[in-house]
C-alpha positions as CSV (number, residue, x, y, z in Angstrom):
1,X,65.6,-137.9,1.8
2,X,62.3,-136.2,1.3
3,X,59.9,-138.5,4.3
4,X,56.8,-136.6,5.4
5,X,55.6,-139.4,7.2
6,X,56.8,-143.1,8.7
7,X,57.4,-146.1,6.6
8,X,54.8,-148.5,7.3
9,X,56.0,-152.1,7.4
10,X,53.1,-154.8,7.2
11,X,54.4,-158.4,7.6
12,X,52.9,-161.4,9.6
13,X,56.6,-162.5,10.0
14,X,58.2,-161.3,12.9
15,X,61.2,-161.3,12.1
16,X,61.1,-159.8,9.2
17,X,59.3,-156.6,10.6
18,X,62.0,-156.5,13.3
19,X,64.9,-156.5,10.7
20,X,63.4,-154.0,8.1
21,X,62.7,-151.8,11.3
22,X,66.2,-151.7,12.4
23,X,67.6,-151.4,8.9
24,X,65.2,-148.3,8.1
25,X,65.9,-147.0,11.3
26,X,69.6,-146.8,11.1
27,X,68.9,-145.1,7.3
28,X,67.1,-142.0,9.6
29,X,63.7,-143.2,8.5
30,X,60.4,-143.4,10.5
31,X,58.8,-146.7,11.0
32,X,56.3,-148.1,12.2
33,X,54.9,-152.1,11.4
34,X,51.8,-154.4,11.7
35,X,51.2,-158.2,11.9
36,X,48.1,-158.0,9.9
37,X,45.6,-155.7,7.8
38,X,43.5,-155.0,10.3
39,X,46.6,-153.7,13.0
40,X,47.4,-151.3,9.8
41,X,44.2,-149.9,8.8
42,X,43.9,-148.8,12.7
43,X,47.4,-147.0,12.5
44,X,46.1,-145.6,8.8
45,X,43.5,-143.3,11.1
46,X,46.4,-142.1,13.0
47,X,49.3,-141.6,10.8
48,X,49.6,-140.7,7.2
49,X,52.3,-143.0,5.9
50,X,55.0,-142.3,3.3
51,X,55.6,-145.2,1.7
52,X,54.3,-149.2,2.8
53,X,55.8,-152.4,2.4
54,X,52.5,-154.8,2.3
55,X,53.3,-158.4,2.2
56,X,50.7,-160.4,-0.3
57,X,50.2,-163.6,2.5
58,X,48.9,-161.7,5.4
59,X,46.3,-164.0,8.2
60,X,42.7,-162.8,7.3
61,X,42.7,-160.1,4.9
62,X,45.6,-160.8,3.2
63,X,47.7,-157.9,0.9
64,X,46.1,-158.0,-2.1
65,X,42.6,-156.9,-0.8
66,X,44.5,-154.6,1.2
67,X,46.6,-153.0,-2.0
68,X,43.0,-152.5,-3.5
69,X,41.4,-151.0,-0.7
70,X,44.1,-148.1,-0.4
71,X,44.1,-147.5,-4.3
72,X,40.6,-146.1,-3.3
73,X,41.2,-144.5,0.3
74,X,45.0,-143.6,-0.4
75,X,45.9,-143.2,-4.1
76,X,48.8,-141.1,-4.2
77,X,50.0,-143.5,-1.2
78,X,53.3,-145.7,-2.8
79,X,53.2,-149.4,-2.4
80,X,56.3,-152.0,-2.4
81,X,54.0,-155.3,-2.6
82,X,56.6,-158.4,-0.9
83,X,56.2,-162.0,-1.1
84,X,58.1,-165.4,-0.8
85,X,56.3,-167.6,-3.4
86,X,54.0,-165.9,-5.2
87,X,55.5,-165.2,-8.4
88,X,55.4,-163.4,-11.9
89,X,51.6,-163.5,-12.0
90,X,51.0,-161.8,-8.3
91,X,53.7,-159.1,-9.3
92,X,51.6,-158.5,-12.6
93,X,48.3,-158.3,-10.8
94,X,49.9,-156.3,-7.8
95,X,51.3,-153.5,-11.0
96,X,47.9,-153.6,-12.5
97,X,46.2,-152.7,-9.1
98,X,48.5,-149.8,-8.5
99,X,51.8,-151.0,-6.4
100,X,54.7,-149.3,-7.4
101,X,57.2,-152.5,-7.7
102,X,57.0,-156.0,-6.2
103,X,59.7,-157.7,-4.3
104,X,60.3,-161.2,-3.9
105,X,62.0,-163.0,-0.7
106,X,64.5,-163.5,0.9
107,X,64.7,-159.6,0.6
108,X,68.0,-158.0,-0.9
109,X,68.5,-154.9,1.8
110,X,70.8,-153.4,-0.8
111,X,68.0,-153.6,-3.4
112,X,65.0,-152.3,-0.8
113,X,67.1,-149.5,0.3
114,X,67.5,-148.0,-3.3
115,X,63.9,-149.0,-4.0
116,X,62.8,-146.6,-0.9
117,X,65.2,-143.9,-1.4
118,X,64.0,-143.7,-5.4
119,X,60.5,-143.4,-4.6
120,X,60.6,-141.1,-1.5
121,X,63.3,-138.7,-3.1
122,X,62.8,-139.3,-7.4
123,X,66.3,-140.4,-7.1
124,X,67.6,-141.4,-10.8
125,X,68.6,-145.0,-11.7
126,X,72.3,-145.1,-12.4
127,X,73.6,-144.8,-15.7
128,X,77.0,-146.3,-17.5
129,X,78.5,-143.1,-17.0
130,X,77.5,-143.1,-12.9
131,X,79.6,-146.9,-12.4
132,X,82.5,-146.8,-10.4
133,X,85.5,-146.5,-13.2
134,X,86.8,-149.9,-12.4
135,X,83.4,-151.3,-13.8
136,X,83.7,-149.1,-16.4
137,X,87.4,-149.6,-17.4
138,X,86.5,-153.8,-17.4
139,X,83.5,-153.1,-19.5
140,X,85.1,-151.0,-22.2
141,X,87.8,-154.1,-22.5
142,X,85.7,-156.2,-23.5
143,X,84.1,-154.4,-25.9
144,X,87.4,-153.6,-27.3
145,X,88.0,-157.4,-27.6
146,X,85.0,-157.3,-30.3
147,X,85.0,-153.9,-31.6
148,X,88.0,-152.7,-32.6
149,X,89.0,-149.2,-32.1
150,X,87.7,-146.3,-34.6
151,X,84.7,-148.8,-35.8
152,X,82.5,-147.3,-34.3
153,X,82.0,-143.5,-33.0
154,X,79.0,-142.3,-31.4
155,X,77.0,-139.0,-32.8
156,X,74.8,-136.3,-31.6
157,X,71.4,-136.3,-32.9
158,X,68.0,-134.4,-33.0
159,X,66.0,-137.3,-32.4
160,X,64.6,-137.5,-29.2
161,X,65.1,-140.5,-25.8
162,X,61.7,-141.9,-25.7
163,X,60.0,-144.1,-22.8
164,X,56.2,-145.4,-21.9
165,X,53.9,-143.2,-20.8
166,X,52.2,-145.8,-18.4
167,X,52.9,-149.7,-16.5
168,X,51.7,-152.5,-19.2
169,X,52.1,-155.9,-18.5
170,X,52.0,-159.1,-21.0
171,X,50.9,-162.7,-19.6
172,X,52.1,-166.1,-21.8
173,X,54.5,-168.7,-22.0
174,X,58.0,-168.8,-22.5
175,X,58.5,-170.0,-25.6
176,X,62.0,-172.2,-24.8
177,X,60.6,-173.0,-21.4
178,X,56.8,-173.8,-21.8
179,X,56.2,-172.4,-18.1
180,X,53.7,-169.8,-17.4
181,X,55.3,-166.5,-16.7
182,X,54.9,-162.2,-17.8
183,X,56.3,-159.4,-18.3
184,X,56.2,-155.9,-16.6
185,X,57.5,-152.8,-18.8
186,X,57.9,-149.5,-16.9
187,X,58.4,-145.9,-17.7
188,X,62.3,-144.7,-16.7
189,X,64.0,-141.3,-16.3
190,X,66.4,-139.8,-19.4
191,X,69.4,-141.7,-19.7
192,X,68.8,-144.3,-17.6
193,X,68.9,-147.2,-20.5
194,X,67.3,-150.6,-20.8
195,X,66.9,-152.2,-17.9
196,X,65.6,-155.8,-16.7
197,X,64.6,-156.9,-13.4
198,X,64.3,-160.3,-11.5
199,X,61.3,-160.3,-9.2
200,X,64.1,-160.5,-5.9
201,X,65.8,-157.1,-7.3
202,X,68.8,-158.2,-9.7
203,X,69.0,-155.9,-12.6
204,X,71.1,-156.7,-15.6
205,X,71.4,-153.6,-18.4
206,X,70.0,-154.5,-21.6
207,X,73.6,-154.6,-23.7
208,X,75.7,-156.7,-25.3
209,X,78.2,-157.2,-22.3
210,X,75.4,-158.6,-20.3
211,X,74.7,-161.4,-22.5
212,X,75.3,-164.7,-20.9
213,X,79.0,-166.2,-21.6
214,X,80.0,-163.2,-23.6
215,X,83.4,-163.4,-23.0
216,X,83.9,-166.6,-23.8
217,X,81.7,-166.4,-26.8
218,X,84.2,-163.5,-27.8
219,X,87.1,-165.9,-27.1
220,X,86.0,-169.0,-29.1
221,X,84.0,-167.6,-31.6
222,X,80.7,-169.4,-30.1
223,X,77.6,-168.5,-29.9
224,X,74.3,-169.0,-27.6
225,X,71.9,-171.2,-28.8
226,X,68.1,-170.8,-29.7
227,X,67.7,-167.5,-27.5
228,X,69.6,-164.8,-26.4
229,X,70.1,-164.5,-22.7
230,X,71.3,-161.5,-20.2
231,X,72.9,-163.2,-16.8
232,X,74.4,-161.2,-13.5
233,X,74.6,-162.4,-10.0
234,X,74.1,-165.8,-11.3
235,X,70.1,-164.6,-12.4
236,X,69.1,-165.1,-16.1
237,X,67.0,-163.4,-18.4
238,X,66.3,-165.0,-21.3
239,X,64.5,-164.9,-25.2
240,X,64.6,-161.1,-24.7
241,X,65.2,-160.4,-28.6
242,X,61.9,-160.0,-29.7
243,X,61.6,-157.6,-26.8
244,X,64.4,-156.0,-27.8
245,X,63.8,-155.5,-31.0
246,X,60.0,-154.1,-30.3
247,X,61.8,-151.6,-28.4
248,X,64.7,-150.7,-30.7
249,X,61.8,-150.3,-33.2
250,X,59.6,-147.7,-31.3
251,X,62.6,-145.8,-30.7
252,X,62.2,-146.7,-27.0
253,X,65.7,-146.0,-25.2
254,X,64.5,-145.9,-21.3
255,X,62.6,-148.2,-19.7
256,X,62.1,-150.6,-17.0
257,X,61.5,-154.6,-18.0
258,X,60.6,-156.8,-14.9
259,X,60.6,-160.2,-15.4
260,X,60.3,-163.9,-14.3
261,X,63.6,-165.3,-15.6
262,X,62.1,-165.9,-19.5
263,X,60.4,-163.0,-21.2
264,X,56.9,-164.4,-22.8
265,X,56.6,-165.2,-26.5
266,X,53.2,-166.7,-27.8
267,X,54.5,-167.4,-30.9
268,X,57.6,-166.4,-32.0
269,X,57.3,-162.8,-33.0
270,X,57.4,-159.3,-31.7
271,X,54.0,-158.5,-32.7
272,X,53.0,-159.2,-29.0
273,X,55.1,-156.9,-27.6
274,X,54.6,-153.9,-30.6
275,X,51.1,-154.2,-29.5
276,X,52.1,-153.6,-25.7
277,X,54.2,-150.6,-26.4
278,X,51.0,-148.8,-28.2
279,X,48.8,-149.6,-25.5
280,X,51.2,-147.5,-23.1
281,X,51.9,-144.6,-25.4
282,X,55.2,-143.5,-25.9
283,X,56.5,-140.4,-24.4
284,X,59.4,-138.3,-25.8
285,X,62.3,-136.8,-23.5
286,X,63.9,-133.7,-23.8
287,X,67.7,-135.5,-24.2
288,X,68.4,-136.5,-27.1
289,X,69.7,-140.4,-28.8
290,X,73.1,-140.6,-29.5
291,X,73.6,-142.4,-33.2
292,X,76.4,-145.6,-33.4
293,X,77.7,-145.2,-37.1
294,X,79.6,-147.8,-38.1
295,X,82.9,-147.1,-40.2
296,X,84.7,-150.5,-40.3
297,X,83.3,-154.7,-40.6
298,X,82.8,-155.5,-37.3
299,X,82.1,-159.3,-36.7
300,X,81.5,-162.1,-34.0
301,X,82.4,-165.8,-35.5
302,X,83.3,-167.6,-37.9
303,X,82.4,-166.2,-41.3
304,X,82.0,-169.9,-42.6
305,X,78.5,-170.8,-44.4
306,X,77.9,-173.9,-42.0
307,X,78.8,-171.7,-38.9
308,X,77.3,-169.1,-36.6
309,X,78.4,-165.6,-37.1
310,X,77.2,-162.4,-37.0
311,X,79.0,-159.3,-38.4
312,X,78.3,-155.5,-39.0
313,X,79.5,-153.4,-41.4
314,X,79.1,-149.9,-43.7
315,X,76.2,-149.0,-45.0
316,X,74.1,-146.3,-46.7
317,X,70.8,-147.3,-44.9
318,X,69.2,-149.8,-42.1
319,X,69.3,-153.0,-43.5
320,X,69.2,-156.6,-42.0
321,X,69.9,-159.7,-43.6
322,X,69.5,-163.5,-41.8
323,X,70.6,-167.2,-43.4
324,X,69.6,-170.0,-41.6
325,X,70.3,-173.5,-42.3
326,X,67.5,-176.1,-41.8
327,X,67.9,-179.7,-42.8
328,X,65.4,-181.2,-45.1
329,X,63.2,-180.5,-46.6
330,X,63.7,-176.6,-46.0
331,X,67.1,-176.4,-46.5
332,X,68.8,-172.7,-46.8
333,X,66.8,-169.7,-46.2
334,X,67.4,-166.2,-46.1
335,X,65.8,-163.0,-45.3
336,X,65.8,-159.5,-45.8
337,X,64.3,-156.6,-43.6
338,X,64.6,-153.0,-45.4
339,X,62.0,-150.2,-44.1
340,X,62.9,-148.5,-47.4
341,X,63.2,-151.2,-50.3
342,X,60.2,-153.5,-49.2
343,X,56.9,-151.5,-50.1
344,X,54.8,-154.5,-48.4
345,X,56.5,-153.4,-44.4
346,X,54.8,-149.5,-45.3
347,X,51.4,-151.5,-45.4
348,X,52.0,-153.0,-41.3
349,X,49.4,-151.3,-39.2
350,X,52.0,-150.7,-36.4
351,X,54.2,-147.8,-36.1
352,X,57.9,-150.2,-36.1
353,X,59.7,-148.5,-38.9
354,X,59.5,-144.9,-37.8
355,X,63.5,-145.0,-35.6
356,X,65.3,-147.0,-38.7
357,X,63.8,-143.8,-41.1
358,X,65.0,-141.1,-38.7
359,X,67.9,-142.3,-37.9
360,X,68.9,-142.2,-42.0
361,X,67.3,-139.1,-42.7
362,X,69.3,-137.7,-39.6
363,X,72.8,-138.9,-41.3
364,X,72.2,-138.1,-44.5
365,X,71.3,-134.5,-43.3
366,X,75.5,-134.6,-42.5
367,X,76.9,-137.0,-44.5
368,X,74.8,-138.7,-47.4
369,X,78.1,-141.1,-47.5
370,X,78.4,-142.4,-43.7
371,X,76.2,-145.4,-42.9
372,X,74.3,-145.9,-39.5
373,X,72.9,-148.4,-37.5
């Protein structure tokens, strides 16, 4: 624990002040708290706070005017915003004016602890590899149920972890839910993954064991329909493929997606979302991506044409291939991404095909024979 000053609660709620105190206290933190904005400015000319946890509906001045005033008095000063109804637009306009995350009640003490003891001592989010072994041993067997041994091997290479360089936030509608809702993405530490966030705490790693029903999509050969979806501690997350792929496209391995329970989609594409990733800036980290080259078919479903399926398999290159069935008058289609057979994609005015290309140049570099993915 790194505190150089207290903890400064700010909560109209009693009881809520008197449980965080208590809670913080037992942790070996100083505390002090507030009922309202004007109680805390008088303590800000006495004390020079570590960290504050300002709720947004405060009587009189309420937390939002409050966040803005001490991005100008205090701006190194880090700010948990808390709430118990505002939502994914008050946690994007709380990021944009500076806070460092937003929390939504009822509060998770579990998830406000680790949220204080990050930002006072730059503790790293946990990894895969920092689990506890039971997590991991259950993990790696049901990965085995899908990928079966020596498909797949992991390989060192020289192309770098990347992550943002800044917050960015995206406001629209979710595209299988019409509601309003946003998006936050974050910069993270090396290692750390992809990572989504509920606005009450939950996260839920951005891989394929996290997808909603996967083991019993594994077991019958089924699939989710319409959008992909990551669930853990009954919370969902879902459409988060164009994200995903946005991200797998820039290269970026480490960051930080908080989100209202449906990622936002305007209209159907990642171009949204390529656009948000150049208005951060992507930053390169000094460890390095670890390649998944794939040696043997690897396949979920039913390999029938009038059935859902999706396999994986050797291949001298990065390509994709999609056949969807629509009734009529569409009927079959089918299409073909390749960074390096379609001359039209080199024409695109954003950067998406730059990890596909090093990856491949990477592996051929070894072995011109092996194929990645």
């Amino acid at each position: 624990m790194e505190q150089t000053g207290p903890i400064c609660i700010v909560d109209d709620e009693q009881s809520i002040r008197e449980t965080l105190e208590a809670v913080l206290k037992d942790e070996g933190y100083q505390v002090v708290s507030s009922p309202n904005a004007e109680h805390f400015e008088q303590q800000l000319k006495e004390i020079t706070p570590s960290l504050v946890l300002l709720d947004i509906w405060l009587p009189g001045r309420d937390g939002m005017s409050v966040l803005e005033s001490l991005r100008l008095s205090h701006p190194d000063l880090p700010v948990l915003m808390m709430s118990g109804h505002a939502g994914i637009e008050s946690a994007v306009s709380a990021i944009k004016l500076g806070a460092r995350d937003f929390l939504e009640k009822p509060l998770h003490l579990e998830v406000i602890l680790d949220k204080i003891a990050t930002i006072l001592s730059r503790k790293r989010v946990p990894v895969l590899d920092e689990l506890p072994s039971d997590t991991r041993l259950e993990e790696a067997k049901i990965i085995n149920r899908v990928i079966p041994e020596e498909s797949v091997f992991l390989e060192d290479s020289e192309i770098s972890q990347k992550t943002l360089k800044k917050n960015v936030v995206l406001n629209g509608k979710g595209l299988m839910s019409g509601r309003n809702t946003g998006v936050i993405l974050s910069p993270l530490p090396e290692n750390s993954g992809i990572i989504f966030r509920t606005l009450d705490g939950i996260s839920i790693q951005g891989n394929i064991t996290s997808l909603e029903n996967y083991e019993h999509a594994v077991a019958t050969h089924t699939f989710t329909a319409n959008s992909t979806v990551l669930a853990s501690q009954n919370r969902r997350v879902r459409t988060i493929e164009h994200l995903m792929s946005a991200l797998n496209m820039e290269g970026i391995t480490n960051v930080l997606v908080k989100v209202d329970e449906e990622v936002p989609n305007i209209d159907g594409s990642a171009a949204d979302f390529c656009r948000l990733i150049q208005e951060a800036g992507v930053e390169e980290q000094n460890e390095k991506v670890k390649i998944a080259v794939v040696h043997k078919h690897i396949q979920v479903g039913l390999a029938e044409k009038d059935k859902k399926h999706l396999y994986v398999e050797p291949y001298d290159g990065f390509e994709v291939r999609m056949r969807v069935n629509y009734p009529e008058p569409i009927l079959e289609q089918e299409c073909v991404f390749n960074p390096e057979r379609n001359p039209s994609l080199n024409a695109l005015p954003l950067h998406v095909l730059s990890t596909p290309s090093e990856i491949l140049k990477q592996r051929r570099k070894k072995a011109p024979s092996a194929a990645a993915i």
